[in-house]
C-alpha positions in Angstrom: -31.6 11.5 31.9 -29.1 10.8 29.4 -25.8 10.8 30.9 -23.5 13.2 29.1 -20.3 11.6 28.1 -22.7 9.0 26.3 -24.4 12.1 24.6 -21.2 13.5 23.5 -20.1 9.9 22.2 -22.9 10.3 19.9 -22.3 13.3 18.4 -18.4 12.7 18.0 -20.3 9.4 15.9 -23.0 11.8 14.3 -19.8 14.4 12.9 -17.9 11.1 11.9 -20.9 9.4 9.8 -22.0 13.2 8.1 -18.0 13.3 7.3 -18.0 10.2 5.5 -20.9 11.0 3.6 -19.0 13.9 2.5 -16.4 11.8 1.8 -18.1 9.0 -0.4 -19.9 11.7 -2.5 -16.7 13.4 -3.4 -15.5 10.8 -4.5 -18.2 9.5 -6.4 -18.3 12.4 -8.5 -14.4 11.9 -10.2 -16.0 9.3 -12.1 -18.7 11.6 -13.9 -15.5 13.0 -15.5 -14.2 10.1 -17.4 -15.3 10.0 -20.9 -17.2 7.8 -22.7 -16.1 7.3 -26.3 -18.9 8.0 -28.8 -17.4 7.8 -32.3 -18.2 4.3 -33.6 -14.6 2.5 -34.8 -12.7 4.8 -32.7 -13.1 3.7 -29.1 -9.7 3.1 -28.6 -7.9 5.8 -30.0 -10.7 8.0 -27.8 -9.6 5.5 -24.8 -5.9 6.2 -24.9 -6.5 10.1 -25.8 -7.9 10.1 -22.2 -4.6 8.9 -20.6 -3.9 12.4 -18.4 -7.7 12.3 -17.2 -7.1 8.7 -15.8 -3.9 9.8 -13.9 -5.8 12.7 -12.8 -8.4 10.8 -11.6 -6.3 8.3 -9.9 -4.5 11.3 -7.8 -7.4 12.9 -6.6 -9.2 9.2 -5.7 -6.0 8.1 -3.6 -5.9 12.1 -2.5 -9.6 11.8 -0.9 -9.0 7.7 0.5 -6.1 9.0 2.2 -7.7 11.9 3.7 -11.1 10.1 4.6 -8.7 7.2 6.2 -6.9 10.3 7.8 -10.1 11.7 9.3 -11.1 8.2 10.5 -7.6 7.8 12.4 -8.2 11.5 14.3 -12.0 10.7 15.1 -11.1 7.4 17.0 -9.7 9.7 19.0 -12.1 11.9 19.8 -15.3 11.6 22.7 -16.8 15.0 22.2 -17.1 17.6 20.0 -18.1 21.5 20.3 -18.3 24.2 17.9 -14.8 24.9 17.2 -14.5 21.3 16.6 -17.4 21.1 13.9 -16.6 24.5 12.4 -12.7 23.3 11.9 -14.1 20.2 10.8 -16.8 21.7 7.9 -13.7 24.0 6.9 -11.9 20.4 6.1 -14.7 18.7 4.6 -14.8 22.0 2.1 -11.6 21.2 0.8 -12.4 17.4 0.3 -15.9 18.4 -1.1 -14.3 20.5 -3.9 -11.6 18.2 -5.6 -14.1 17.0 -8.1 -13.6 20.5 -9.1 -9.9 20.9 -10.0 -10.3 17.2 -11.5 -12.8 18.1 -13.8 -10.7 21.6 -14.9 -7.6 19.1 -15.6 -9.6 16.5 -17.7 -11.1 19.7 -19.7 -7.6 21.4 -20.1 -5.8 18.3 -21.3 -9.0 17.6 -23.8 -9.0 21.0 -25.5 -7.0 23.4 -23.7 -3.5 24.8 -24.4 -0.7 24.4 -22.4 -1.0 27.5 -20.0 -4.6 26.1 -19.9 -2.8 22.9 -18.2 -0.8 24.5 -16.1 -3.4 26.8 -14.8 -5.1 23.1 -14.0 -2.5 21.3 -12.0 -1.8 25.2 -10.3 -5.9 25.0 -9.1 -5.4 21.5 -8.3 -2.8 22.6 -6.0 -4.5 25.0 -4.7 -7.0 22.6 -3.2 -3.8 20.6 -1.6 -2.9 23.7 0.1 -5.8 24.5 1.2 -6.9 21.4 2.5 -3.2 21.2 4.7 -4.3 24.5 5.8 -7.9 23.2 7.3 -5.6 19.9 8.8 -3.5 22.6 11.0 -6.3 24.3 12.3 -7.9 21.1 13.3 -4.7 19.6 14.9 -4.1 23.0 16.4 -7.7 23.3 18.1 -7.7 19.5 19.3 -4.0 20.1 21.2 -5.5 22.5 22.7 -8.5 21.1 23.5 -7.7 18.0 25.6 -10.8 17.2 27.3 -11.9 16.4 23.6 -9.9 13.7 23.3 -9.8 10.1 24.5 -7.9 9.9 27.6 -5.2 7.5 26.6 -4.5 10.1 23.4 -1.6 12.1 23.7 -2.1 15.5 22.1 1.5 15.0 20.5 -0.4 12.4 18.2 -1.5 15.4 16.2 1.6 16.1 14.5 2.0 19.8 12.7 4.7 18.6 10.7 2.1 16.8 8.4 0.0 19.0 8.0 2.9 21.5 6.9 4.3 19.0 4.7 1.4 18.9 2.7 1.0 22.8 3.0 5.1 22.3 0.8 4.8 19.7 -1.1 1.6 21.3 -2.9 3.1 24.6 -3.0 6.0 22.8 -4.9 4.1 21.0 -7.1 1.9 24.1 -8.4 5.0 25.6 -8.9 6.5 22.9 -11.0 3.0 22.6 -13.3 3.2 26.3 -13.8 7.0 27.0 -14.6 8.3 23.4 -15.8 5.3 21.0 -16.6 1.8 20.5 -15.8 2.2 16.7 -16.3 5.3 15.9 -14.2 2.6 18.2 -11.1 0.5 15.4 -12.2 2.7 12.8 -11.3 3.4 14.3 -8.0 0.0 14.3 -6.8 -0.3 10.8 -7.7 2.5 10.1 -5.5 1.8 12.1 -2.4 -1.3 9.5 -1.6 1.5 6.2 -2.0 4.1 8.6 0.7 1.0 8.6 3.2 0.0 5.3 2.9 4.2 4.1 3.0 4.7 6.2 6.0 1.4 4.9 8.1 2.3 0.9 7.2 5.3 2.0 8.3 4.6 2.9 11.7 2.0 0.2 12.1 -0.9 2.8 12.0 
């Protein structure tokens, strides 16, 4: 007979390799929405017209390494999963799987849309930032409460709220910027949320 914890060892590595597929498929797609230039003589000018899409696509590629290296960090900490577990965890891979999404509306709205289109962008961009620090405090939530799912040397105090509710703020105040002061400077915050995450874990040796 298999012995349990071994079986459950196995599925915490069966979630963990699905997730990652997730994860590299996401962000595969942000490339399809880069622009090839296609009028002869004018592939530069088409190249530097493209400037906000490459910023665009440079937040949301950092956005899903940082949340991929994220989700790594919290499954090395886990031995066994259950149903709570996976459905908090699909509820989290739904907000990773959809960033292509907002991406593409931004590159569209800073081709041919207006202004309000822009905004209306970086406001559905930030959407998906909230949402996903919503799915990050259920998970954290249901894994401190859920101790015998965790590696015995983890402490539950490991899953921190405060990130999670950071992201939940700073998105919440960077839609607000892109819809009342400018979509471009909600750009540049999303950009820079990814470098924070990365500062803070070199920082603390993680």
């Amino acid at each position: 007979m298999t012995d349990r914890s071994t079986r459950r060892l196995s599925e915490s590595n069966r979630v963990e390799a699905f997730s990652d597929g997730v994860f590299s498929i996401a962000i595969t797609l942000l490339v399809l929405e880069l622009a090839v230039p296609a009028v002869s003589g004018e592939f530069g000018r088409d190249l530097m017209a493209e400037g906000v899409t490459y910023v665009a696509y440079l937040a949301a590629f950092a956005n899903i390494g940082v949340l991929w290296m994220g989700h790594h960090a919290v499954f090395t900490r886990i031995i066994a999963v259950d149903s709570g577990l996976l459905w908090r965890n699909l509820l989290l891979l739904l907000t990773v799987s959809v960033v292509p999404f907002p991406t593409a509306v931004i590159a569209s709205a800073y081709r041919i849309g207006t202004p309000a289109d822009q905004a209306a962008a970086v406001v559905a961009y930030a959407a998906v930032g909230i949402a996903s620090g919503v799915a990050w405090t259920l998970l954290f939530i249901y894994l401190r409460r859920r101790p015998e799912l965790l590696d015995p040397a983890t402490d539950v105090g490991w899953f921190r709220l405060s990130e999670s509710v950071i992201t939940l703020v700073g998105y919440t105040i960077a839609g607000l910027i892109g819809w009342q002061v400018s979509p471009s400077i909600a750009l540049l915050i999303f950009l820079v949320f990814p470098v924070l995450y990365v500062v803070r874990v070199r920082s603390e040796g993680g």
